[in-house]
Backbone as XML, in Angstrom:
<?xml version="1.0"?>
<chain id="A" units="angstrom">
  <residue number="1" name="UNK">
    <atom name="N" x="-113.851" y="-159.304" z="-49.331"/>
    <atom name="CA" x="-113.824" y="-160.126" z="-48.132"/>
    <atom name="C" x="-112.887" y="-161.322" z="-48.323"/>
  </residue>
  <residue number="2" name="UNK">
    <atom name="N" x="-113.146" y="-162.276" z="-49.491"/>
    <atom name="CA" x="-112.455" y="-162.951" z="-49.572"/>
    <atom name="C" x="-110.777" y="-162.790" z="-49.583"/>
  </residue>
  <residue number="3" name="UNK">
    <atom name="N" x="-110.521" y="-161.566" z="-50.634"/>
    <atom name="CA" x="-109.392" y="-161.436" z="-50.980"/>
    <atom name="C" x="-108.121" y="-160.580" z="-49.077"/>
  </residue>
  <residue number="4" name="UNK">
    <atom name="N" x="-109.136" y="-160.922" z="-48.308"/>
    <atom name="CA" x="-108.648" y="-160.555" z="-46.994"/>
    <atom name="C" x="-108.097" y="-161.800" z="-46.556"/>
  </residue>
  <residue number="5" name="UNK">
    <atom name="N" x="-108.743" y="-162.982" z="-46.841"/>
    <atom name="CA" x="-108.403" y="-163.733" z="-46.177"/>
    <atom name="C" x="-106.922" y="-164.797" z="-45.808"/>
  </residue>
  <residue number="6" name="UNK">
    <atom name="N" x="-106.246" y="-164.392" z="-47.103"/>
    <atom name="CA" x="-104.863" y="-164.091" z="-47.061"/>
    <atom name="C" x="-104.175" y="-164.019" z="-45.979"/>
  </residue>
  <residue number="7" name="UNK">
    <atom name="N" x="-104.079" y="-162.094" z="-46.319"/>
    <atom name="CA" x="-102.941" y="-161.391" z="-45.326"/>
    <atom name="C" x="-103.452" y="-161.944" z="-43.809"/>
  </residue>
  <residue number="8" name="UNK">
    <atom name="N" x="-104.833" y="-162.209" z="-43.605"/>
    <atom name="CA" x="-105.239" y="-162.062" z="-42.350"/>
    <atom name="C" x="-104.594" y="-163.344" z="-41.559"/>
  </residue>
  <residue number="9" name="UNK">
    <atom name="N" x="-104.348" y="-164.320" z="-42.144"/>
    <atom name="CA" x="-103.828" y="-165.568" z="-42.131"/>
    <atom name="C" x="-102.171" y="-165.219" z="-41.901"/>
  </residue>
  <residue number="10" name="UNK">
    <atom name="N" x="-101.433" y="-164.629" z="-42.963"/>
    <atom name="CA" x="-100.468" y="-164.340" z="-42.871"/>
    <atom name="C" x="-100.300" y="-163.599" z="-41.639"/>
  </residue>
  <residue number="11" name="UNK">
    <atom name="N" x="-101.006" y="-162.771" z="-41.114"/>
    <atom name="CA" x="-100.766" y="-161.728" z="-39.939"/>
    <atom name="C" x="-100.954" y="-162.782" z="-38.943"/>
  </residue>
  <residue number="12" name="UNK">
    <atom name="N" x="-102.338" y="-163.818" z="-38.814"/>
    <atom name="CA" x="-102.206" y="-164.428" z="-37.754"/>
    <atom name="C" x="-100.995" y="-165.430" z="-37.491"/>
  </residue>
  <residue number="13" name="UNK">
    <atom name="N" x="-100.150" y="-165.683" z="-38.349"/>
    <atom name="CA" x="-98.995" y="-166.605" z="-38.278"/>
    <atom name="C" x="-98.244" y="-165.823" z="-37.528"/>
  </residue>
  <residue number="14" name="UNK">
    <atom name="N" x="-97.757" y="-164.595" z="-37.786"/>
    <atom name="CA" x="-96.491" y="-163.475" z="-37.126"/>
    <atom name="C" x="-97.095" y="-163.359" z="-36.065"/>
  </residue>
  <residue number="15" name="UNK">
    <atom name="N" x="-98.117" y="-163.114" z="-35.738"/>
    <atom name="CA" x="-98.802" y="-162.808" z="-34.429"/>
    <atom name="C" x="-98.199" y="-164.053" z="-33.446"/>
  </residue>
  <residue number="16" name="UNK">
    <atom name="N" x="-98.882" y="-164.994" z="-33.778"/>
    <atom name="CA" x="-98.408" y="-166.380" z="-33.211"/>
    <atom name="C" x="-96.863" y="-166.712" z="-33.220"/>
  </residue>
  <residue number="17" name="UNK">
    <atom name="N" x="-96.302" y="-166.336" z="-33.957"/>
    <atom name="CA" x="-94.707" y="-166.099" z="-33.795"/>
    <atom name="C" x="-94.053" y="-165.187" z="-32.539"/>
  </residue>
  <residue number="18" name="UNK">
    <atom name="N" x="-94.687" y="-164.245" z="-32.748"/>
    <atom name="CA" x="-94.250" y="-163.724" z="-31.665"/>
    <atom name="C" x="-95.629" y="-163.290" z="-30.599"/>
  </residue>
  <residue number="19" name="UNK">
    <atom name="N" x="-96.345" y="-164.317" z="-30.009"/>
    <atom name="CA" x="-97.006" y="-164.649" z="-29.162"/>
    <atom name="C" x="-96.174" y="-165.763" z="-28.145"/>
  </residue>
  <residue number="20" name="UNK">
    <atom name="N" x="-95.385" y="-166.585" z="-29.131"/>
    <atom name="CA" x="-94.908" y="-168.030" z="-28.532"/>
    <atom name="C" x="-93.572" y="-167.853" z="-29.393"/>
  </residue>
  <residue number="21" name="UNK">
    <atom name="N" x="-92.367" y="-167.249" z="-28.983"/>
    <atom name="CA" x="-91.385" y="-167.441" z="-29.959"/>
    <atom name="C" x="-90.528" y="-168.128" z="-29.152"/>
  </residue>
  <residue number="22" name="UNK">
    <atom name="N" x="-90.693" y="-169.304" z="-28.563"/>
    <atom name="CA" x="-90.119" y="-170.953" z="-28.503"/>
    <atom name="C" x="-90.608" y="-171.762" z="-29.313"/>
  </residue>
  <residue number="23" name="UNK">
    <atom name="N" x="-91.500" y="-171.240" z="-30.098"/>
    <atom name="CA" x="-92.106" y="-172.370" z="-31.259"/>
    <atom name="C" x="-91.388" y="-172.164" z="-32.364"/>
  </residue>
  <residue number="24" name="UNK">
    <atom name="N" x="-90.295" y="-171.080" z="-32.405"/>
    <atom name="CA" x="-89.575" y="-170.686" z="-33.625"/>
    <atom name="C" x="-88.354" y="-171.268" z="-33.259"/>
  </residue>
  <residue number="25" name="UNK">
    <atom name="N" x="-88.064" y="-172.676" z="-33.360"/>
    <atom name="CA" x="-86.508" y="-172.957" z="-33.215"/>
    <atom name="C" x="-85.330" y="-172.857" z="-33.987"/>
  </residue>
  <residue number="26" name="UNK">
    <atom name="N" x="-85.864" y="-171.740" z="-34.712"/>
    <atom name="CA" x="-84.693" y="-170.757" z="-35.567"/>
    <atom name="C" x="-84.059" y="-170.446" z="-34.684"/>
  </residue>
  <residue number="27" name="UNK">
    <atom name="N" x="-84.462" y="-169.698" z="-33.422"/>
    <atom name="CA" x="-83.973" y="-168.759" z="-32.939"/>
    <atom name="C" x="-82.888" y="-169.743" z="-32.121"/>
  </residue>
  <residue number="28" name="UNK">
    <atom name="N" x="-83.173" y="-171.077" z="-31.389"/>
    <atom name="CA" x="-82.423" y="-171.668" z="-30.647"/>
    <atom name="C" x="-82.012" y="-173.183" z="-31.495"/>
  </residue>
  <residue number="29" name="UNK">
    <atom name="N" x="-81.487" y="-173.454" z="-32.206"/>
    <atom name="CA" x="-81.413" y="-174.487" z="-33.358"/>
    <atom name="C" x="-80.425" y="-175.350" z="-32.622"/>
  </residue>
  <residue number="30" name="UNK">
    <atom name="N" x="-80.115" y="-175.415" z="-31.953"/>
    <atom name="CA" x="-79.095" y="-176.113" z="-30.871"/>
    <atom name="C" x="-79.354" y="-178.002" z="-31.164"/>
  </residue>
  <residue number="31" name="UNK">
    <atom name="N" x="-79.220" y="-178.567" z="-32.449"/>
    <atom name="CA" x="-79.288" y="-180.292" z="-31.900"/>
    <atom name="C" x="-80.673" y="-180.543" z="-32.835"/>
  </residue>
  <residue number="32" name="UNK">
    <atom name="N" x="-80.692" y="-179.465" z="-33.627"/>
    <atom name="CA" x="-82.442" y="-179.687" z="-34.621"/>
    <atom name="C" x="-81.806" y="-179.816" z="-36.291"/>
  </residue>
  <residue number="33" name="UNK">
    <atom name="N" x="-82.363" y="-180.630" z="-36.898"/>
    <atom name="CA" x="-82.234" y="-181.153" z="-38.275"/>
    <atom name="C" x="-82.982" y="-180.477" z="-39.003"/>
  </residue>
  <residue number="34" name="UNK">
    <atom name="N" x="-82.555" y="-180.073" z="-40.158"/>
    <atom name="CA" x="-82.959" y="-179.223" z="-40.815"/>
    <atom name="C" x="-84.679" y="-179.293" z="-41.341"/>
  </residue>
  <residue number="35" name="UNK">
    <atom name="N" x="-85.657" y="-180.436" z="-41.437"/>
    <atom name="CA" x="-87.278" y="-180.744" z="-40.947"/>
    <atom name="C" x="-87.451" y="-179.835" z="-39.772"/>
  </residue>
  <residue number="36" name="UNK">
    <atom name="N" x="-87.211" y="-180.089" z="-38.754"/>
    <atom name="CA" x="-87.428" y="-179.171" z="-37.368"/>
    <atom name="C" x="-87.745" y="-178.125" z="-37.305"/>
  </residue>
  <residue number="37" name="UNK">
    <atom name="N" x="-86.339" y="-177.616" z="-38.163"/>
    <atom name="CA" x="-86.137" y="-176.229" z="-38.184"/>
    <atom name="C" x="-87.027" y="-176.088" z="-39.176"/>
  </residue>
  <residue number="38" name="UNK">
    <atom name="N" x="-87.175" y="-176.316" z="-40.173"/>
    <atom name="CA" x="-87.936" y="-175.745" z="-41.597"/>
    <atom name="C" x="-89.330" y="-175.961" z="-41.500"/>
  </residue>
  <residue number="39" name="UNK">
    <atom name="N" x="-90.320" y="-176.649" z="-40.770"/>
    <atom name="CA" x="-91.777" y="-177.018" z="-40.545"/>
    <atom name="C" x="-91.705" y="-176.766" z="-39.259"/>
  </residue>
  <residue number="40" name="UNK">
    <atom name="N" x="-92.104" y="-175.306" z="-39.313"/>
    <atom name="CA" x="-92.422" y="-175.237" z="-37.966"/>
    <atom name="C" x="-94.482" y="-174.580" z="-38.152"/>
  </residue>
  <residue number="41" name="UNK">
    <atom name="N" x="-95.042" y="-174.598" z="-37.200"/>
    <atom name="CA" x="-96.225" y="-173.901" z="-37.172"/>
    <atom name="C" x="-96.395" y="-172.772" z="-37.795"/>
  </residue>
  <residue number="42" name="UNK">
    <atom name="N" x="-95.958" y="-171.498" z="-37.028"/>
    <atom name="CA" x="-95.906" y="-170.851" z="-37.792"/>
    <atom name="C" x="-95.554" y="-169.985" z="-38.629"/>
  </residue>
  <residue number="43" name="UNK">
    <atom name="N" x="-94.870" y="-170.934" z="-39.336"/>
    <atom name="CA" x="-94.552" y="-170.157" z="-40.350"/>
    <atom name="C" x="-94.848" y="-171.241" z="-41.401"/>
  </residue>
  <residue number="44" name="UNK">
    <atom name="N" x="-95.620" y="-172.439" z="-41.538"/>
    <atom name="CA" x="-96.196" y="-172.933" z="-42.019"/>
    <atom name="C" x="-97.801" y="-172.097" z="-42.217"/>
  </residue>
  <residue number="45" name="UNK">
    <atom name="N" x="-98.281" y="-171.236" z="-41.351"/>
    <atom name="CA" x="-99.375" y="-171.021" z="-41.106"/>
    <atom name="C" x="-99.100" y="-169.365" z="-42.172"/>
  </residue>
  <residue number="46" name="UNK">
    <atom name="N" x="-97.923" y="-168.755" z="-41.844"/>
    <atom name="CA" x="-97.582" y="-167.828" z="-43.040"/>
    <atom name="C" x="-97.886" y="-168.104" z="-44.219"/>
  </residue>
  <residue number="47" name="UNK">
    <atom name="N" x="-96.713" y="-169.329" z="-44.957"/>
    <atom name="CA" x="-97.039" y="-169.903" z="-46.307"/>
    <atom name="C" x="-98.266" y="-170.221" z="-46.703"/>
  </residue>
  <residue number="48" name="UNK">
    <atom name="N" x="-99.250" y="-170.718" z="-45.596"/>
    <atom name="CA" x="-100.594" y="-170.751" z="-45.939"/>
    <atom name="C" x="-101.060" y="-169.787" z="-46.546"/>
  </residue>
  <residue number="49" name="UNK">
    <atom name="N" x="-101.086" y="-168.753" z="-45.846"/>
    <atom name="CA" x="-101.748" y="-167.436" z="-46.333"/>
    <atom name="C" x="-100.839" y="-167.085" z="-47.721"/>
  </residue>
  <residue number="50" name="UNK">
    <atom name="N" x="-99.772" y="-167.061" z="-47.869"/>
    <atom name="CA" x="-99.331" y="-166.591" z="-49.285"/>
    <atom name="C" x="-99.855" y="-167.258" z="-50.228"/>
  </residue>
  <residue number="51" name="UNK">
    <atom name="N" x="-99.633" y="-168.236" z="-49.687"/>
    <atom name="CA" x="-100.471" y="-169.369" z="-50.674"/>
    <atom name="C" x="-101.755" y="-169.411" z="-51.228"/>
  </residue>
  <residue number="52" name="UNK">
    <atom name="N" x="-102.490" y="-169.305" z="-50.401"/>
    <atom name="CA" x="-104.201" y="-168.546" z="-50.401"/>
    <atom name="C" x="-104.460" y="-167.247" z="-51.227"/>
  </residue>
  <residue number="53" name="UNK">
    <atom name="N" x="-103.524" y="-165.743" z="-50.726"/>
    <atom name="CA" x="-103.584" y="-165.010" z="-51.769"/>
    <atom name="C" x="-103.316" y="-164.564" z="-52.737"/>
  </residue>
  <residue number="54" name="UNK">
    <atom name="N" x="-102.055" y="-165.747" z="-53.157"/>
    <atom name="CA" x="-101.633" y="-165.588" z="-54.407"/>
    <atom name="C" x="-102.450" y="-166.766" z="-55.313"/>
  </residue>
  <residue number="55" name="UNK">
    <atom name="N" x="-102.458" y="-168.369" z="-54.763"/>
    <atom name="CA" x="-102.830" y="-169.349" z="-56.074"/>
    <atom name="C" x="-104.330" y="-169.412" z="-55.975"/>
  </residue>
  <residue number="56" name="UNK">
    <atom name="N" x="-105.081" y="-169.250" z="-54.648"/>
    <atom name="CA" x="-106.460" y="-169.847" z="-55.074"/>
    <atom name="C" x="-107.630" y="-168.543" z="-54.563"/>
  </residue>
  <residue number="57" name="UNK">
    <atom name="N" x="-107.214" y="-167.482" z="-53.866"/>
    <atom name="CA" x="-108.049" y="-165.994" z="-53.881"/>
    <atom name="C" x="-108.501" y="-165.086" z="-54.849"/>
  </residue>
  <residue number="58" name="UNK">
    <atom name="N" x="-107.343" y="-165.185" z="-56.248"/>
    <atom name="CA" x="-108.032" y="-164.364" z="-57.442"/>
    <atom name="C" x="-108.746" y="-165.247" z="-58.307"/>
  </residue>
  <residue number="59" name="UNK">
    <atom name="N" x="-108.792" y="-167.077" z="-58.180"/>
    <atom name="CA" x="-109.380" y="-167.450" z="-59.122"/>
    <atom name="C" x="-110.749" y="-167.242" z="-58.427"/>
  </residue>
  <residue number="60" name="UNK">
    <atom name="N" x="-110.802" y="-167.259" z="-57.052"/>
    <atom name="CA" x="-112.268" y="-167.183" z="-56.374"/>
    <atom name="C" x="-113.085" y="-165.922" z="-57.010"/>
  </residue>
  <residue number="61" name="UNK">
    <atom name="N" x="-112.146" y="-164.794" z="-56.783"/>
    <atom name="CA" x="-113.065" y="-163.721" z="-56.591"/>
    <atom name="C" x="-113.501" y="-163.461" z="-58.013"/>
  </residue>
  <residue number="62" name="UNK">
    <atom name="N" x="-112.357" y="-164.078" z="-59.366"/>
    <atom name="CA" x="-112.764" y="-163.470" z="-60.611"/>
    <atom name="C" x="-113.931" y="-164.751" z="-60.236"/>
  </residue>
  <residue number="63" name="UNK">
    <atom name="N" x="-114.313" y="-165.671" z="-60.117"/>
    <atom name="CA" x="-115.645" y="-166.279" z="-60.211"/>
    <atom name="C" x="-116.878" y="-165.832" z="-59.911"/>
  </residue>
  <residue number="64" name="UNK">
    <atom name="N" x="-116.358" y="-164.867" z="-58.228"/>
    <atom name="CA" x="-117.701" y="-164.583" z="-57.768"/>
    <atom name="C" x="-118.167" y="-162.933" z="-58.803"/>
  </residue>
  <residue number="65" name="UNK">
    <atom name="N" x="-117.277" y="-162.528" z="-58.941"/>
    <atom name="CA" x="-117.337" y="-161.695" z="-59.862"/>
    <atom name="C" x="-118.155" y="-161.744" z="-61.506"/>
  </residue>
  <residue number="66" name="UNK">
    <atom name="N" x="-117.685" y="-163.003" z="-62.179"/>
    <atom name="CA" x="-118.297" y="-163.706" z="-63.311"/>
    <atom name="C" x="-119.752" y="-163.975" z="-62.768"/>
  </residue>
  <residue number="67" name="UNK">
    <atom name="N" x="-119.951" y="-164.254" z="-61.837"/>
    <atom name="CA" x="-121.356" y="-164.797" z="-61.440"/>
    <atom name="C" x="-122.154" y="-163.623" z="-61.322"/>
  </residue>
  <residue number="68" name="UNK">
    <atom name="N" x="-121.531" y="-162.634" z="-60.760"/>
    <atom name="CA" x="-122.530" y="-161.424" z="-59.907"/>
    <atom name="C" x="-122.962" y="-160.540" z="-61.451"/>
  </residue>
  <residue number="69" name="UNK">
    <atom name="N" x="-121.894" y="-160.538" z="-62.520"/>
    <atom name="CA" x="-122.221" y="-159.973" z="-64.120"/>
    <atom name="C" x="-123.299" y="-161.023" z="-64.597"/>
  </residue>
  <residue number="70" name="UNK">
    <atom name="N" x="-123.444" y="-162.027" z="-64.362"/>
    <atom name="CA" x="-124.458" y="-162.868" z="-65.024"/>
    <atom name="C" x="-124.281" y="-163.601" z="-66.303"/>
  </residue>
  <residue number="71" name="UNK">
    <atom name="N" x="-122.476" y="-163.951" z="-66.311"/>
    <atom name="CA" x="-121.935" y="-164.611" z="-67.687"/>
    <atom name="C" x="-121.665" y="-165.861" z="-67.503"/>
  </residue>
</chain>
């Protein structure tokens, strides 16, 4: 369960990308500084999720795992 919570994050970012793709001012960069362009929602909301299932999802689960063995 946990280790879902990732991609699911990651998926909801693309979703939202292309739900609202005027929030991606990649696409129209016309007069935007490179902050603008680079922090946008979502794809801030992407990096979240990579972020989640790569640095802090396997230390979770080897825990809940350690716990459920009884060590």
């Amino acid at each position: 369960m946990i280790g879902t919570l990732g991609p699911a994050t990651m998926l909801g970012g693309v979703v939202w990308a292309f739900l609202q793709p005027y929030r991606i001012t990649l696409l129209h960069p016309h007069g935007q500084g490179f902050w603008w362009l680079a922090i946008e929602a979502p794809i801030l909301v992407v990096l979240a999720g990579i972020a989640f299932a790569f640095l802090i999802a396997p230390g979770v689960i080897e825990d809940l795992e350690a716990e459920e063995d009884g060590r």
